[in-house]
C-alpha positions in Angstrom: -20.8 7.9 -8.0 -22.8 5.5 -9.1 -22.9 1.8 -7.6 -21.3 0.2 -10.9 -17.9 3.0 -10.6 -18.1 1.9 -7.2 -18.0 -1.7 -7.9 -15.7 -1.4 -10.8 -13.0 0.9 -8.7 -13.3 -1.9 -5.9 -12.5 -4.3 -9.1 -9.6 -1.6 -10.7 -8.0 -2.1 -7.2 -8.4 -5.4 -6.3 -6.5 -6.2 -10.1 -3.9 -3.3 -8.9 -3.2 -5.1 -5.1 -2.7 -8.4 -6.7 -0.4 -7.0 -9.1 1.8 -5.5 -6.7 1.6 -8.2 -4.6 2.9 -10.2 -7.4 6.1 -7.5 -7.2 6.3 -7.6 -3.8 7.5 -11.6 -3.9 9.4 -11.5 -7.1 11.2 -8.4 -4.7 12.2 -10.5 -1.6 13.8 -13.2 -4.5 15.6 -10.1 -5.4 17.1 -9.4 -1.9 16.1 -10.8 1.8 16.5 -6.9 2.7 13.2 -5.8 4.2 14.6 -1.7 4.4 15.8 -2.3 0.3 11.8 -3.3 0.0 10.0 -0.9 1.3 11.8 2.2 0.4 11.8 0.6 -3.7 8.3 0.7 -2.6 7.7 4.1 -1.3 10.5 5.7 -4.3 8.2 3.8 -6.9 4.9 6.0 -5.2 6.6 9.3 -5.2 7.8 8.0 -9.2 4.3 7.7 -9.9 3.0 11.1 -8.4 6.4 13.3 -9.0 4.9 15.0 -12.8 1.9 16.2 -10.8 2.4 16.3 -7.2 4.9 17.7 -4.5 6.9 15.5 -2.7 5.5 17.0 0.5 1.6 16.1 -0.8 2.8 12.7 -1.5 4.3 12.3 1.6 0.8 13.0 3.3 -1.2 10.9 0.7 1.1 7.8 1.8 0.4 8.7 5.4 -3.3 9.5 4.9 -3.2 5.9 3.8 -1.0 4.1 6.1 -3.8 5.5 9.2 -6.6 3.5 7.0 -4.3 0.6 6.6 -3.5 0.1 10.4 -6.1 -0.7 11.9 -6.9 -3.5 9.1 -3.1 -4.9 10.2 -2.9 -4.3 14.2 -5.6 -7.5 14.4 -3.3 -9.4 11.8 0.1 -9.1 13.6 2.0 -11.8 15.2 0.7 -11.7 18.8 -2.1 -9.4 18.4 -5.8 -10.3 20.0 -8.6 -10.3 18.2 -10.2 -6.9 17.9 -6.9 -5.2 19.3 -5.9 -2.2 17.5 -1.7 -1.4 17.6 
């Protein structure tokens, strides 16, 4: 992969977190229930996968995720120090 795909990807999913982000406050106008949230927001992943993937594969994509995206968090939650993880 070329450094351009690279870039562009990084670009792709920079447009596609904004977006969502976007969701995720027009969401919370929609209800002040964090549970209602997140599981729209894990039903809408397995909606986009379910044509071509099991719902067991998806579960494990979301997880393989979620261990990338922790350690990015664990320094940005209330109370944490500064190169803390969890």
């Amino acid at each position: 992969m070329s450094d351009t795909t690279s870039d562009q990807n990084f670009l792709n999913y920079k447009q596609a977190e904004k977006k969502a982000l976007e969701i995720l406050r027009e969401m919370k106008t929609a209800t002040a229930n964090k549970v209602d949230i997140e599981l729209a927001l894990l039903v809408a992943i397995f909606e986009l996968h379910k044509e071509t993937v099991p719902a067991a594969t998806i579960a494990s994509v979301v997880q393989g995720h979620l261990k990338q995206l922790v350690p990015h968090y664990a320094s940005k939650a209330p109370g944490a120090k500064p190169g803390s993880v969890g």
